[in-house]
TIGU-581568 format. One line per 8 residues: number of its first residue (from 1); for each residue x negated, y negated, z negated of N, C-alpha, C. Coordinates in steps of 0.2 Angstrom, whole numbers. Each point is the difference from the previous one (the first is absolute). Layout:
BEGIN
NUM) X/Y/Z/X/Y/Z/X/Y/Z ~ ... .
//
This chain:
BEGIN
1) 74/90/-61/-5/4/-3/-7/-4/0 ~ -1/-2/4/-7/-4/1/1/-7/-6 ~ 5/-3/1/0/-5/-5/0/2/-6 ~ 3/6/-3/-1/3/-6/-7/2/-1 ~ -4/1/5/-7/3/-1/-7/-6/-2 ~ 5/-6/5/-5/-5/0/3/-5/-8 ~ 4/2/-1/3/-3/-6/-4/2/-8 ~ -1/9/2/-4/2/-5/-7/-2/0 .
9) -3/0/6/-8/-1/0/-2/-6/-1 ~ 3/-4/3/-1/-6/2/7/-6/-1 ~ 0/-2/-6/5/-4/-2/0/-8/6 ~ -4/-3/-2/-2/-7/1/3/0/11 ~ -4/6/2/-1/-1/7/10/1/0 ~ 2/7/-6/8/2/1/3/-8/1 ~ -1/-3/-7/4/-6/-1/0/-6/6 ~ -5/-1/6/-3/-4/3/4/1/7 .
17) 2/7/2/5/3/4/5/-1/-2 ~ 2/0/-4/8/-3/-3/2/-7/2 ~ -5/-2/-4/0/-8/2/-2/-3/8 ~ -4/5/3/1/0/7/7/-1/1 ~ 4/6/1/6/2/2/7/-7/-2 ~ -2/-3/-7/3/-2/0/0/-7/3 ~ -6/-1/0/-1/-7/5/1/-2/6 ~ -1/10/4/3/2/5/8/-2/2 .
25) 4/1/-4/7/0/0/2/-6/1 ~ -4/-4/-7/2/-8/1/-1/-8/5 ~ -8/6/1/-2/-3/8/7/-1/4 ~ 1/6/1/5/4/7/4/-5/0 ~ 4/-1/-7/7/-1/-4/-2/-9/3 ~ -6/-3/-2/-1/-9/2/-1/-1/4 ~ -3/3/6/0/0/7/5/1/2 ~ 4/4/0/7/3/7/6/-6/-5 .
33) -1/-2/-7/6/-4/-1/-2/-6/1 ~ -4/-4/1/-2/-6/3/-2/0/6 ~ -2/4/5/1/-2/6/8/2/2 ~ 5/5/-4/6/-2/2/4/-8/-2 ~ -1/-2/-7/1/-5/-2/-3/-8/7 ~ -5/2/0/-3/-8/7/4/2/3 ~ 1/5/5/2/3/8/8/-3/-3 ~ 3/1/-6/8/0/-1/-1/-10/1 .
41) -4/-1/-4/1/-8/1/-3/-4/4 ~ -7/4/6/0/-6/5/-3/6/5 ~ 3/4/0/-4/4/4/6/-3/7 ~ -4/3/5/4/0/8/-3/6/2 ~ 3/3/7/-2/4/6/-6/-1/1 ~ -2/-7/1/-7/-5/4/-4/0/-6 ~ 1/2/-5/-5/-1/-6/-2/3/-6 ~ 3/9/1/0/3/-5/-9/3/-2 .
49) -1/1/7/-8/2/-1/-5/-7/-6 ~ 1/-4/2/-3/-6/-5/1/-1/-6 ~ 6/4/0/3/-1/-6/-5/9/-3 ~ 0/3/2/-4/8/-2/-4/-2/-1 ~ -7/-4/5/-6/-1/-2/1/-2/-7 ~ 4/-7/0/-2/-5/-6/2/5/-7 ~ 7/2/1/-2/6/-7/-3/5/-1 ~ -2/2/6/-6/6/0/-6/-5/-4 .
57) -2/-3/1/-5/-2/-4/1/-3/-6 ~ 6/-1/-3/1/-3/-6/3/8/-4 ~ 0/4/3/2/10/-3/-7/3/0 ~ -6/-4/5/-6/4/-2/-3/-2/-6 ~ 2/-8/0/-4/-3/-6/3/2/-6 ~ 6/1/0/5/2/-7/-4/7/-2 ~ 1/5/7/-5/7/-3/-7/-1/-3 ~ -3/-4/2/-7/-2/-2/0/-3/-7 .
65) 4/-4/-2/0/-2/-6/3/7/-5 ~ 4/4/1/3/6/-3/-6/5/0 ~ -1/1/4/-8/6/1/-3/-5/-4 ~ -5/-5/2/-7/-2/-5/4/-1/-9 ~ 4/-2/0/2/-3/-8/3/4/-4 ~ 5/7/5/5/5/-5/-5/6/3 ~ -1/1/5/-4/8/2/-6/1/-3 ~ -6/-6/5/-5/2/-2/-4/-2/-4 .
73) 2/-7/-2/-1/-4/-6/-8/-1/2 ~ -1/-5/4/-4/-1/1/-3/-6/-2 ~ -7/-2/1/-1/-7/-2/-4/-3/5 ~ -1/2/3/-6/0/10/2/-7/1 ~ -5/-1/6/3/-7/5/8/2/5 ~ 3/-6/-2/8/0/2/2/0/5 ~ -6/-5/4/0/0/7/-2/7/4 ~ -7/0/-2/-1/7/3/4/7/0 .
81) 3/-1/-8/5/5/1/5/2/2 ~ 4/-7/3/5/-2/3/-2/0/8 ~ -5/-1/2/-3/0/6/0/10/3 ~ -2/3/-6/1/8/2/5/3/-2 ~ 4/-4/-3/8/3/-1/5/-1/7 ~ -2/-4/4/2/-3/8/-3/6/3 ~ -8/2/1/-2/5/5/5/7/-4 ~ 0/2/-4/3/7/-1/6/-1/1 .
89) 5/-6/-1/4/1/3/2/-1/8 ~ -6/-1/3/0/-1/7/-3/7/4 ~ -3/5/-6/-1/3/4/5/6/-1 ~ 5/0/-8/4/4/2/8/-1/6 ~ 1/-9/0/4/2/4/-5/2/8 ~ -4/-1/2/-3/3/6/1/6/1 ~ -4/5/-6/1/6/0/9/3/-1 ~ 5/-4/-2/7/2/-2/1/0/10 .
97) -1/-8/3/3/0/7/-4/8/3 ~ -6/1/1/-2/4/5/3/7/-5 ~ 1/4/-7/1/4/-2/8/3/4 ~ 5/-8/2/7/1/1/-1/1/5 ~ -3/-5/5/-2/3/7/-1/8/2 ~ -5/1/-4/-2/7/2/4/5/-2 ~ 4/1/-5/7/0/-3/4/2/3 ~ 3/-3/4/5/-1/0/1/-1/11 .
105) -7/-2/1/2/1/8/-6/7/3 ~ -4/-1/-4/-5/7/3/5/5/-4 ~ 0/0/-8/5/4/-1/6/4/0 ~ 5/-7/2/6/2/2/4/0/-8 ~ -3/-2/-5/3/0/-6/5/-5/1 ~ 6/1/-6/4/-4/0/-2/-8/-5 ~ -1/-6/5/-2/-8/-4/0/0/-9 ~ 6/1/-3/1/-1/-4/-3/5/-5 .
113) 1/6/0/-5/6/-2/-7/-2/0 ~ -3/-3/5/-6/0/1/-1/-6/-2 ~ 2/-6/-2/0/-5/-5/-1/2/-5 ~ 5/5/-3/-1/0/-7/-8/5/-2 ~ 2/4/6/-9/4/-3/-5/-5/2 ~ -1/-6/3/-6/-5/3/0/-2/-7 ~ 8/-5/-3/-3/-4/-7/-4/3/-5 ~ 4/6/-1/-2/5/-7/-9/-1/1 .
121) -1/3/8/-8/2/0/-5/-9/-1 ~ 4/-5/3/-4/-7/1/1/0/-9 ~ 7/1/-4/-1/-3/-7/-5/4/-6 ~ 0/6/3/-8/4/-3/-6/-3/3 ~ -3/-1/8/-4/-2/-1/-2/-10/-2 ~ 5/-3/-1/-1/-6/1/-3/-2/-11 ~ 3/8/-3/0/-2/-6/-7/2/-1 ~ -5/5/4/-6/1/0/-2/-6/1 .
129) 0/-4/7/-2/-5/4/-2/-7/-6 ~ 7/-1/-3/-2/-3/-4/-2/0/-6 ~ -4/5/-3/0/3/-7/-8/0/3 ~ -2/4/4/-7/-2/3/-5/-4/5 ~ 7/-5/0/-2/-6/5/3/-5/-2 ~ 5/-2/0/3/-5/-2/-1/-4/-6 ~ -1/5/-5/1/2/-8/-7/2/-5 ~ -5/0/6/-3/5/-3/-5/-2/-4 .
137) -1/1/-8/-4/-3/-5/-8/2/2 ~ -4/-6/-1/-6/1/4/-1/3/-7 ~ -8/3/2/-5/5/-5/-5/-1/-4 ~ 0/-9/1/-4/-2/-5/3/-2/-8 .
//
């Protein structure tokens, strides 16, 4: 209902959340299949975390270029923007560890459960984060 509401009032922001979501997806979708893809052809026991970092940061870039070019359409400094697209995603996965922590060992929630309500909440605040931070068209 809310997207039907904000669809009425507010097209451009509606249209922007979709294109969110879809970026969202394909992120997901470039990420988990290229780091399975290196891990199937050079990964080892002794080196799969190197293998995460390095496409951890070729899936932040990829979402970076998908937010600035397809989302927010932006035209800002590239570095800069890419430089706060790294903090917001640093500080949702921070807020994700300490959120599942709290979750799940103060709580007694079940991990997986509490996974999925951690993403949902980090993937609405991260779309703030970056729409008024990462993304966000100066005033002049």
């Amino acid at each position: 209902m809310k997207l039907l509401a904000l669809y009425r009032n507010n097209r451009p922001e509606f249209f922007r959340v979709i294109r969110y979501l879809l970026a969202g997806g394909w992120n997901t979708v470039f990420g988990v299949g290229l780091y399975t893809a290196v891990y199937e052809l050079w990964g080892t026991p002794g080196n799969y975390l190197f293998w995460a970092v390095l496409v951890n940061i070729l899936a932040i870039t990829n979402a970076f270029l998908c937010y600035k070019f397809f989302v927010f359409r932006t035209k800002g400094n590239f570095l800069r923007e890419y430089l706060k697209c790294y903090l917001v995603y640093g500080a949702g996965a921070l807020l994700g560890l300490a959120g599942l922590f709290l979750l799940v060992s103060i709580a007694g929630m079940n991990p997986v459960r509490a996974n999925i309500l951690i993403t949902g909440i980090t993937v609405i605040l991260s779309y703030f984060g970056h729409k008024y931070f990462s993304f966000r068209r100066s005033s002049s």
